[in-house]
C-alpha positions in Angstrom: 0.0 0.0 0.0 1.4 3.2 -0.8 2.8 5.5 2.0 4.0 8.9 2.5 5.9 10.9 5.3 7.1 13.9 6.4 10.7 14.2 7.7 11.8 17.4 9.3 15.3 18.2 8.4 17.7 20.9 9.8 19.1 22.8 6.8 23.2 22.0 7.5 21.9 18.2 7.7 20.2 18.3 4.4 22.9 17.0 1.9 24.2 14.1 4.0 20.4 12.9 4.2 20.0 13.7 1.0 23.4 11.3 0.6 21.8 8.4 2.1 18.9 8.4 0.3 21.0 7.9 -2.8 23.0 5.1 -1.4 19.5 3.7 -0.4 18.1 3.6 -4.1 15.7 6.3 -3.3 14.3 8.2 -6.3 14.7 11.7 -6.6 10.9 12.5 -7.2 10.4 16.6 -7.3 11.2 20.2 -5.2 8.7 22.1 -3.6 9.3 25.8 -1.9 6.7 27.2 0.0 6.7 31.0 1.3 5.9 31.2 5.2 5.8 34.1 7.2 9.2 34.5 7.3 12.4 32.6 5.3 11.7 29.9 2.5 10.4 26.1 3.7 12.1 23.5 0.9 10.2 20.3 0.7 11.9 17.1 -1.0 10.1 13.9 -2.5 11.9 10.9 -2.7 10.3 7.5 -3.6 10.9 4.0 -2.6 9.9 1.7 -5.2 10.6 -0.9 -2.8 8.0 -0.1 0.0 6.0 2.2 -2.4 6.9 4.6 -0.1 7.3 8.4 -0.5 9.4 10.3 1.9 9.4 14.2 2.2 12.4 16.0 3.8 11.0 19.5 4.8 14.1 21.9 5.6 13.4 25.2 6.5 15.7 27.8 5.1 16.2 31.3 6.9 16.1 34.0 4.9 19.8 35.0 2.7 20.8 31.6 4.2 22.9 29.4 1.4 21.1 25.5 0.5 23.8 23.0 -1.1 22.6 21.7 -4.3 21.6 18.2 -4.8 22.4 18.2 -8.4 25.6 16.2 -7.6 23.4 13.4 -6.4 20.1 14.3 -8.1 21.4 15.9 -11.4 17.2 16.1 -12.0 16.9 18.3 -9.6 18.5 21.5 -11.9 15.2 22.5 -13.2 13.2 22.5 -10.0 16.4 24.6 -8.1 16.5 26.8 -10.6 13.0 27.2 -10.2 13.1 28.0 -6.7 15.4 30.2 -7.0 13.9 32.2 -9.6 10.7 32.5 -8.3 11.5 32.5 -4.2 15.1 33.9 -4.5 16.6 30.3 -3.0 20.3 30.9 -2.9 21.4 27.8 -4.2 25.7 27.0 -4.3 27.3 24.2 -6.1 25.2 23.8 -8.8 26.2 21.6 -11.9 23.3 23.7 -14.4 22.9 27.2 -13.1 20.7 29.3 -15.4 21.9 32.3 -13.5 18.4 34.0 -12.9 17.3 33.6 -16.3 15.5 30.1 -15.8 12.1 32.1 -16.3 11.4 35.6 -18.2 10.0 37.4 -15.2 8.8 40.7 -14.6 10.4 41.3 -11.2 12.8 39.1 -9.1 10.9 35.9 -6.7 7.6 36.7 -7.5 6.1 34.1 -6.0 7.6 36.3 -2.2 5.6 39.3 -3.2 2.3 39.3 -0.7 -0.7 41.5 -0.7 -0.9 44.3 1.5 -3.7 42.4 3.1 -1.1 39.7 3.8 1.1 41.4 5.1 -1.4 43.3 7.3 -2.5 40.0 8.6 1.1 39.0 9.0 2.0 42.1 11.4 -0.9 42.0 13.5 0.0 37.8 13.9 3.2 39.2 14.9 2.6 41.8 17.3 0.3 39.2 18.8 2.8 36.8 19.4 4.9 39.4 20.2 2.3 40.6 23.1 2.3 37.1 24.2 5.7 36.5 24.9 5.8 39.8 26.6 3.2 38.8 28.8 4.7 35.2 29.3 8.3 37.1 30.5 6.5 39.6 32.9 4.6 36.8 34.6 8.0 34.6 34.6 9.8 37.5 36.4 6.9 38.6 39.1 7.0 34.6 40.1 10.7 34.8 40.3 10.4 37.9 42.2 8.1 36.9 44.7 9.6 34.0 45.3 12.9 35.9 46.1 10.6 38.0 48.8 9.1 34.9 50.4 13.1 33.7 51.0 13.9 36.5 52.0 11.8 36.5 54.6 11.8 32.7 55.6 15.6 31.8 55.3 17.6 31.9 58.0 20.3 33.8 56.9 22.7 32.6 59.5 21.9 29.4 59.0 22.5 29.6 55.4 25.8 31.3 56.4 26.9 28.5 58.3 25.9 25.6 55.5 27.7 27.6 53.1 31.3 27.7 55.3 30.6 24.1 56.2 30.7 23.1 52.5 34.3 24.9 51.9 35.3 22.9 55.3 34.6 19.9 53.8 36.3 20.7 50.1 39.3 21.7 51.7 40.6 18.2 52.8 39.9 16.7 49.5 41.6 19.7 47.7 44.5 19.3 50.1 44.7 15.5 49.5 44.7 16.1 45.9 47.8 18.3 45.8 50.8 16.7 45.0 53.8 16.6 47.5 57.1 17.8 47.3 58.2 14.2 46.8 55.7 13.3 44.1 56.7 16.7 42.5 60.0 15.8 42.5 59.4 12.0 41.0 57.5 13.8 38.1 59.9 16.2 37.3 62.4 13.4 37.1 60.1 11.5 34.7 60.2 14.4 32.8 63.6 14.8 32.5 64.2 11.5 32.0 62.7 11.2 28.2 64.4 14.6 27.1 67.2 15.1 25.4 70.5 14.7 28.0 71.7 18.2 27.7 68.1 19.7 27.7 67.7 17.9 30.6 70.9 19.0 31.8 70.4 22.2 31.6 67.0 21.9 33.3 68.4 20.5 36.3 71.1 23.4 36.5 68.4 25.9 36.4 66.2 23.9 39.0 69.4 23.5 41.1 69.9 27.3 40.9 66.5 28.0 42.1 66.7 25.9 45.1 69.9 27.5 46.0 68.2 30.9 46.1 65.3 30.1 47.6 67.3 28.5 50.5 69.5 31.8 50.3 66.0 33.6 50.6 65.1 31.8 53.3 68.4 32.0 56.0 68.3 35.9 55.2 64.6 35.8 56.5 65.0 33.7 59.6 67.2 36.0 61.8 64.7 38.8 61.0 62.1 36.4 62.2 63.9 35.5 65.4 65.1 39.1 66.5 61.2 40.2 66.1 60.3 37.4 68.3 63.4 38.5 71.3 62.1 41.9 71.0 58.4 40.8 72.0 
């Protein structure tokens, strides 16, 4: 029994699908564009002889937004993208056959976009309706979240939340003290380190590291007996 469906498609998915199909021995059956309220909606018909199926990938196309051709796949599909794009202004790339806007005589460029001023009317007022909606959706979102902020306010107990929140850093301390390497690991991983460079890159690590550890030792005696004649004068 013969069977038809409707896929929804994101537009950057479209020519790997459209890939698969191919593989699959799907035949390329025509291209539809549509003109909603806002960008251009693509509609693609494959059939499967097999299942007497019909499969239609609908990809929605923002407006100015570029569509890969198909052509490389489809090589049918020239006349109905060259359609599209003459009468809806479908920016098409990569086609094999591109009549270059001159696939129709037309009066005036994607006539099949031009609307009625009655359409349009209709078309704003849908607009600021949904617009009024959404509006009304935020300010109902934020007086909840606002009164919900008053009501903690008033119920929390602020020291107690104070204390929960210190006992939490108490107990991440250990496990961030734990996790910090000693001196002795340090040292075992710089070694490891060393070990697979190049001898006198290595070499010359070590001096520097050796260096270091001589001046902060250095650092270290000439801070002590300030230390301990601070602590006599006490």
């Amino acid at each position: 029994m013969y069977t038809t469906e409707f896929v929804d498609v994101p537009l950057i998915e479209l020519l790997q699908r459209v890939q698969s199909l191919k593989h699959e021995g799907m035949r390329f059956v025509q291209l539809c564009a549509e003109f909603p309220e806002s960008g251009i909606d693509l509609v693609y018909t494959f059939y499967d002889e097999t299942r007497d199926n019909a499969l239609n990938l609908c990809v929605s196309v923002p407006e100015g937004a570029e569509v890969p051709s198909i052509q490389g796949l489809y090589f049918a599909a020239f006349s109905y993208e060259n359609e599209a794009h003459d009468l809806f202004g479908v920016n098409f790339i990569n086609m094999k056959l591109d009549f270059g806007g001159h696939f129709f005589s037309l009066a005036e460029t994607s006539p099949m976009t031009v609307i009625t001023p009655e359409m349009k009317a209709e078309r704003e007022k849908a607009a600021k309706l949904r617009a009024a909606k959404a509006a009304k959706e935020a300010k109902a979102a934020r007086e909840a979240a606002e009164a919900k902020s008053a009501e903690r306010a008033l119920t929390e107990d602020r020291a107690a939340a104070d204390a929960a929140a210190v006992a939490a850093v108490n107990e991440m301390a250990p496990a961030a003290k734990a996790a910090k390497p000693s001196e002795e690991e340090r040292a075992a991983m710089m070694e490891a380190k060393l070990a697979n460079m190049d001898p006198e890159k290595a070499a010359k690590v070590r001096a520097v590291l050796e260096a270091k550890k001589a001046k902060d030792a250095a650092r270290a005696a000439a801070e002590t007996p300030a230390a301990d004649t601070a602590k006599e004068g006490e």
